[in-house]
N, CA, C and O atoms as CSV, one atom per row, in Angstrom:
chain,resi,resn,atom,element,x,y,z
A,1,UNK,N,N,-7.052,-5.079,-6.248
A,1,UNK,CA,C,-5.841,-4.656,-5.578
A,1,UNK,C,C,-6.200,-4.023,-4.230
A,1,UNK,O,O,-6.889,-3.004,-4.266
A,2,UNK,N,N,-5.842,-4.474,-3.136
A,2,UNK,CA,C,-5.754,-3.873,-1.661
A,2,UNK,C,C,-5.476,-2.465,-2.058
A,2,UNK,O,O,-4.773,-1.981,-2.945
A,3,UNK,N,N,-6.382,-1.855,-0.964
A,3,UNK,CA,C,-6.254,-0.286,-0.778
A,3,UNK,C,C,-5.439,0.020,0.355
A,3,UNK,O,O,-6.124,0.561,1.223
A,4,UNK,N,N,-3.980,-0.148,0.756
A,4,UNK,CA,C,-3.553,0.147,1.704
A,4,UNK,C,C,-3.172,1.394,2.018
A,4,UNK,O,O,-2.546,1.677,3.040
A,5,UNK,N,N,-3.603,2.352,0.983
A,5,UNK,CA,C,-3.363,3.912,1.600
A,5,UNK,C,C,-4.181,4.118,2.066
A,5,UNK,O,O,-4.077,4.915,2.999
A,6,UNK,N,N,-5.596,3.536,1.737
A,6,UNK,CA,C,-6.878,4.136,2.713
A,6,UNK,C,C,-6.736,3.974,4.188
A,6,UNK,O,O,-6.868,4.664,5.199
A,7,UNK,N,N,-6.260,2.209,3.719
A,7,UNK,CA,C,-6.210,1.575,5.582
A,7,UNK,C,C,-5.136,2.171,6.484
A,7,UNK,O,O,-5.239,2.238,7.709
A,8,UNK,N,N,-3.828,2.707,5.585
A,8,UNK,CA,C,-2.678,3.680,6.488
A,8,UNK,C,C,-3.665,4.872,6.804
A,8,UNK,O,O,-3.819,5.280,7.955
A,9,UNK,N,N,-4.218,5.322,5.888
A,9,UNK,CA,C,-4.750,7.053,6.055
A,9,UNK,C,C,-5.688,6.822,7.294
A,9,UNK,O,O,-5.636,7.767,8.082
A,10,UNK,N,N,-6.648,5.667,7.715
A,10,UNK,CA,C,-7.508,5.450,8.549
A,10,UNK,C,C,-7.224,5.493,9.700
A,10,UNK,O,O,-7.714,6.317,10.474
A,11,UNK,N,N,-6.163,4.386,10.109
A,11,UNK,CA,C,-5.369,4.190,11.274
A,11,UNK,C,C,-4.777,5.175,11.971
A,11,UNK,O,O,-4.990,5.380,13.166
A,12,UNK,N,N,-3.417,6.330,10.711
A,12,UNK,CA,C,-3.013,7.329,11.152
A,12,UNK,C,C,-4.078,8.128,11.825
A,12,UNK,O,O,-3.662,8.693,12.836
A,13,UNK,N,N,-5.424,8.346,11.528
A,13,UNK,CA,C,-6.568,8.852,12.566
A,13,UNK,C,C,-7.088,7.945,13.645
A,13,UNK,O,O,-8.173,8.184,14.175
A,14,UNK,N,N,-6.511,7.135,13.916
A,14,UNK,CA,C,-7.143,5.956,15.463
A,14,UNK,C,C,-8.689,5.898,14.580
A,14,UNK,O,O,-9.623,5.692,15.356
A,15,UNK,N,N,-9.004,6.005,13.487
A,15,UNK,CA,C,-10.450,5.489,13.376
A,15,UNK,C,C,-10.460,4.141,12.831
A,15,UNK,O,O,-9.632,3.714,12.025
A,16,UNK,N,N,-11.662,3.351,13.422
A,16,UNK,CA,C,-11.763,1.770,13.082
A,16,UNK,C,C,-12.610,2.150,11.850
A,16,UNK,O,O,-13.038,3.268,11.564
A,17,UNK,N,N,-12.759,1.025,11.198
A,17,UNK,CA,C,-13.693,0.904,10.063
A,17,UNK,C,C,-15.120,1.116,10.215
A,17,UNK,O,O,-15.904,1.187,9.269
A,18,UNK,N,N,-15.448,1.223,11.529
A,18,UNK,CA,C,-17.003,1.392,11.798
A,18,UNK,C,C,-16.770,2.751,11.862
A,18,UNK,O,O,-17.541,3.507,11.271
A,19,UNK,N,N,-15.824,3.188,12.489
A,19,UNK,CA,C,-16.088,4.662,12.474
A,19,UNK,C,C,-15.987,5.412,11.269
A,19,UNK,O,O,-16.607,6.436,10.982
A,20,UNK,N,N,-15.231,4.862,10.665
A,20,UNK,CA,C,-15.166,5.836,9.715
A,20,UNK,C,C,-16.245,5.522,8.461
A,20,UNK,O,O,-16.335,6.177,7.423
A,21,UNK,N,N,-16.949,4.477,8.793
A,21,UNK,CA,C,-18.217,4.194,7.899
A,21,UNK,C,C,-19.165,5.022,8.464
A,21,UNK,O,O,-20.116,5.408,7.784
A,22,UNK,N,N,-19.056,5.289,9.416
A,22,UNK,CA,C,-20.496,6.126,10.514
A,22,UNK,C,C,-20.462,7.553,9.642
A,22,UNK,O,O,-21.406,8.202,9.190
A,23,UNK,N,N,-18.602,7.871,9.555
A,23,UNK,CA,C,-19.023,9.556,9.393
A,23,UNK,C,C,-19.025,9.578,7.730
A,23,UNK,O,O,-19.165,10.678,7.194
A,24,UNK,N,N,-18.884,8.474,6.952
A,24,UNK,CA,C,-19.580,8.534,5.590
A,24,UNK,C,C,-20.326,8.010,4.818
A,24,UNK,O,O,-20.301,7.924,3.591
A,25,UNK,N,N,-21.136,7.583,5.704
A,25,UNK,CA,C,-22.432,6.915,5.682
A,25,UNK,C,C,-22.619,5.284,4.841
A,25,UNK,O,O,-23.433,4.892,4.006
A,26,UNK,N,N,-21.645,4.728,5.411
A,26,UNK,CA,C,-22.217,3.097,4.275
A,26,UNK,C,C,-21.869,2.383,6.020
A,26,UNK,O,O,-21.596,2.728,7.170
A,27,UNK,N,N,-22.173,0.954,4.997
A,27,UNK,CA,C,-21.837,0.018,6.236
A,27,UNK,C,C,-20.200,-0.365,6.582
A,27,UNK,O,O,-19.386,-0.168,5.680
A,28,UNK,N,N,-19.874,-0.738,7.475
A,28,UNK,CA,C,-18.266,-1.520,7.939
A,28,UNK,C,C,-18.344,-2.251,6.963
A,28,UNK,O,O,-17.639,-1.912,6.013
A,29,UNK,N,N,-18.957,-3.154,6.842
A,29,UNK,CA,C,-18.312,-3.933,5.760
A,29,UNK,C,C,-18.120,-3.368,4.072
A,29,UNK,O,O,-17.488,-4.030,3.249
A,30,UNK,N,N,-18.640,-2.322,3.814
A,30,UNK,CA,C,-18.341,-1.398,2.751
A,30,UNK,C,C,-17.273,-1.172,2.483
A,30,UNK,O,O,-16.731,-1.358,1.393
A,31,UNK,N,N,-16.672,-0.593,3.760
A,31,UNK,CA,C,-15.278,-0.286,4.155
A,31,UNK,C,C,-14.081,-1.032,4.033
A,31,UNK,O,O,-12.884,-0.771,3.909
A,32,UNK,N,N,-14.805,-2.070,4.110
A,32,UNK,CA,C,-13.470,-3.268,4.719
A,32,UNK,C,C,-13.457,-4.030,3.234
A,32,UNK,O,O,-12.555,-4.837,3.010
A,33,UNK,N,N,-14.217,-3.828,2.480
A,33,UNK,CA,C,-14.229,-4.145,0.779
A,33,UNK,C,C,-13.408,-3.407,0.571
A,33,UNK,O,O,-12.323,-3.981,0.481
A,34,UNK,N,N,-13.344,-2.168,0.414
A,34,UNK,CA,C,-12.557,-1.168,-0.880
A,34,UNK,C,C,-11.533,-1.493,0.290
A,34,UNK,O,O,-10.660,-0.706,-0.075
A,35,UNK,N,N,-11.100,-1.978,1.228
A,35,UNK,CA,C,-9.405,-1.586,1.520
A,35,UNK,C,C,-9.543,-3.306,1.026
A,35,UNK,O,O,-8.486,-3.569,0.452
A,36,UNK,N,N,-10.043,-3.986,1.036
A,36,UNK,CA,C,-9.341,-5.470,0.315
A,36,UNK,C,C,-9.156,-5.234,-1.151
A,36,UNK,O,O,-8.320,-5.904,-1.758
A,37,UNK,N,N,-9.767,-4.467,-1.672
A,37,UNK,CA,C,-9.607,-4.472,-3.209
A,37,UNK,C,C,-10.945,-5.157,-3.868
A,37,UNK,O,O,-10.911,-5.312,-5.089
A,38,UNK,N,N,-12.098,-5.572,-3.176
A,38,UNK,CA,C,-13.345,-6.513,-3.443
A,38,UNK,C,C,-14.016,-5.049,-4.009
A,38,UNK,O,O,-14.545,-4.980,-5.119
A,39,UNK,N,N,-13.960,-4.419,-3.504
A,39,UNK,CA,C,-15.622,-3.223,-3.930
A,39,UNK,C,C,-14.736,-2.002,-4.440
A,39,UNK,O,O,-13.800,-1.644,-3.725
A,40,UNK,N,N,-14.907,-1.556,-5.259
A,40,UNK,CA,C,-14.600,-0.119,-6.247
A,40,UNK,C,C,-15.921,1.151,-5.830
A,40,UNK,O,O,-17.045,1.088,-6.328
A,41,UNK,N,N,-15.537,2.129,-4.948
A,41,UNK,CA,C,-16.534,3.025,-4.529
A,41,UNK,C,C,-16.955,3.867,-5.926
A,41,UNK,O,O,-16.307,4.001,-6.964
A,42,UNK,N,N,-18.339,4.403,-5.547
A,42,UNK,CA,C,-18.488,5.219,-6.278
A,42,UNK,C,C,-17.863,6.568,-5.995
A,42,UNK,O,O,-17.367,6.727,-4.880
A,43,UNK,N,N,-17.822,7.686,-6.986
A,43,UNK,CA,C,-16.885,8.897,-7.157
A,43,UNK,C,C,-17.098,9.263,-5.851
A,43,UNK,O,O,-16.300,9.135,-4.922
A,44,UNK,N,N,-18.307,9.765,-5.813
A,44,UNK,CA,C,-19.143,10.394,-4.219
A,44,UNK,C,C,-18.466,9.417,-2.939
A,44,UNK,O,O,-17.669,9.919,-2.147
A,45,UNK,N,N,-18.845,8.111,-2.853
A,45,UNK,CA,C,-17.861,7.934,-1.655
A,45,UNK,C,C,-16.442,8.058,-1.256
A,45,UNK,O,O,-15.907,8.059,-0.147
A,46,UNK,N,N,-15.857,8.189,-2.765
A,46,UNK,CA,C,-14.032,8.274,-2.554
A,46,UNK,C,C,-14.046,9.947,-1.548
A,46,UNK,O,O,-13.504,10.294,-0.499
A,47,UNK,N,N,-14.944,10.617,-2.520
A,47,UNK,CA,C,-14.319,12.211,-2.292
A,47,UNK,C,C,-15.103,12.342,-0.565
A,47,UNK,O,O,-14.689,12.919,0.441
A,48,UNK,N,N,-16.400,11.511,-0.813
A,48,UNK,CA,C,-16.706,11.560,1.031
A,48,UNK,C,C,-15.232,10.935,2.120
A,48,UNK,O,O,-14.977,11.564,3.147
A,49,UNK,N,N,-14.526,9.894,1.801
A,49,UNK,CA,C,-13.827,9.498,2.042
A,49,UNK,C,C,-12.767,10.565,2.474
A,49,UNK,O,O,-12.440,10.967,3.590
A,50,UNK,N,N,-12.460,10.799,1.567
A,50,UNK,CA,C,-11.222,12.097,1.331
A,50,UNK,C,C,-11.530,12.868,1.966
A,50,UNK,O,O,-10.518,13.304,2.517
A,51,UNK,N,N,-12.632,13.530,2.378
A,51,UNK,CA,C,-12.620,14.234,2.613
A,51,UNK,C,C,-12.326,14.083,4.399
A,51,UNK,O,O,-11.740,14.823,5.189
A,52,UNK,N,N,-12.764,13.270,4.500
A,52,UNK,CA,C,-12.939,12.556,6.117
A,52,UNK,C,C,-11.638,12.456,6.475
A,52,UNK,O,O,-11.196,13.105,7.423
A,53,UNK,N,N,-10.900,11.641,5.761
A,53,UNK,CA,C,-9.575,11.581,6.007
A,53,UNK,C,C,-8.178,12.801,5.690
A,53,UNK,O,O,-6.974,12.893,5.931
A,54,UNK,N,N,-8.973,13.375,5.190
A,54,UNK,CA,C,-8.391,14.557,4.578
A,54,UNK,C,C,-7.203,14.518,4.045
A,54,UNK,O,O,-6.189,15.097,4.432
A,55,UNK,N,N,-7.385,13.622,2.888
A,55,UNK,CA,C,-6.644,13.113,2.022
A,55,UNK,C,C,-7.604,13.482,0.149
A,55,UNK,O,O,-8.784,13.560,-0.193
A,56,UNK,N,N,-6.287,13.604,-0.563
A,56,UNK,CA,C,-7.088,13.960,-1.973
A,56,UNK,C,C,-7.444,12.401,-2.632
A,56,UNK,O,O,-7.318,11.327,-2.046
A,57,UNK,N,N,-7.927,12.631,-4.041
A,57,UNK,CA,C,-8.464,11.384,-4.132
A,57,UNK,C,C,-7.063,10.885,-4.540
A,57,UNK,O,O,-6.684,9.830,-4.033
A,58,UNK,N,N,-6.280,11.510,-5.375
A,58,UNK,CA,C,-4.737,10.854,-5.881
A,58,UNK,C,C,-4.242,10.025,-5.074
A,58,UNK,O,O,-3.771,8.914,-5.317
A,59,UNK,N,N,-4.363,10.657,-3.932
A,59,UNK,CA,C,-3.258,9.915,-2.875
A,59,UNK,C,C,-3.955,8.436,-2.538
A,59,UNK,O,O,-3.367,7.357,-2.628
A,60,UNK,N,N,-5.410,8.641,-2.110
A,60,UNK,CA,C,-6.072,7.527,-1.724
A,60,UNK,C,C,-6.457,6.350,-3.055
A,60,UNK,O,O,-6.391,5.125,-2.960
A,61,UNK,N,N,-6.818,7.063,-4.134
A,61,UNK,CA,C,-7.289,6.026,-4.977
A,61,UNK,C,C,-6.562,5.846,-6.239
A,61,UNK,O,O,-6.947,5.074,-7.118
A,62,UNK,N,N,-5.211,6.771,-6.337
A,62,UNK,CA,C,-4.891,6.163,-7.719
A,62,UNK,C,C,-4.339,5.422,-7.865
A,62,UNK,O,O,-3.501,5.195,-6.992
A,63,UNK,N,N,-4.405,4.440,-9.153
A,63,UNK,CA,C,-3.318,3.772,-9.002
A,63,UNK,C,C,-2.036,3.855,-10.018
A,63,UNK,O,O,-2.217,4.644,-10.945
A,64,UNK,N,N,-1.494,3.566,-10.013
A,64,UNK,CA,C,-0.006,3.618,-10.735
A,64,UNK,C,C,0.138,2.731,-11.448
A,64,UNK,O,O,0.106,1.536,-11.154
A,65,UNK,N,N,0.396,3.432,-12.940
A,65,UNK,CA,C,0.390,1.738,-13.627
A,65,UNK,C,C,1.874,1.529,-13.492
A,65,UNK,O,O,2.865,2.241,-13.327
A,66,UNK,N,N,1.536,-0.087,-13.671
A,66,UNK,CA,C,3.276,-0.906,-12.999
A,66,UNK,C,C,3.622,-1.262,-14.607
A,66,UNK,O,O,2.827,-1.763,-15.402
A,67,UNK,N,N,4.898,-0.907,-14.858
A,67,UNK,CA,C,5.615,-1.329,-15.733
A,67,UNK,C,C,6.454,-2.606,-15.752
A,67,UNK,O,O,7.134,-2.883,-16.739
């Protein structure tokens, strides 16, 4: 499943995917996985994530089950 809160939460900061791989250390294309829905981060990168974006993990990674 596409991560499109990450990719809203990213943008709302003008940061590209390189950047925001720079300030939590993996590659762009790391990045550009977990917002397609291809790569599932480990705990440590969500909360690096979160933290960057300064967003909790709820908002960025949960998901909602659909009824």
């Amino acid at each position: 499943m596409k991560n499109l809160r990450l990719k809203s939460a990213r943008a709302a900061l003008d940061l590209s995917q390189q950047q925001l791989a720079e300030r939590v250390g993996v590659s762009r294309q790391t990045i550009n996985a977990i917002e397609k829905g291809d790569y599932n981060p480990t705990i440590k990168l969500c909360r690096a994530i979160c933290r960057t974006l300064g967003k909790t993990l709820d908002e960025l990674f949960w998901e909602e089950d659909e009824v």
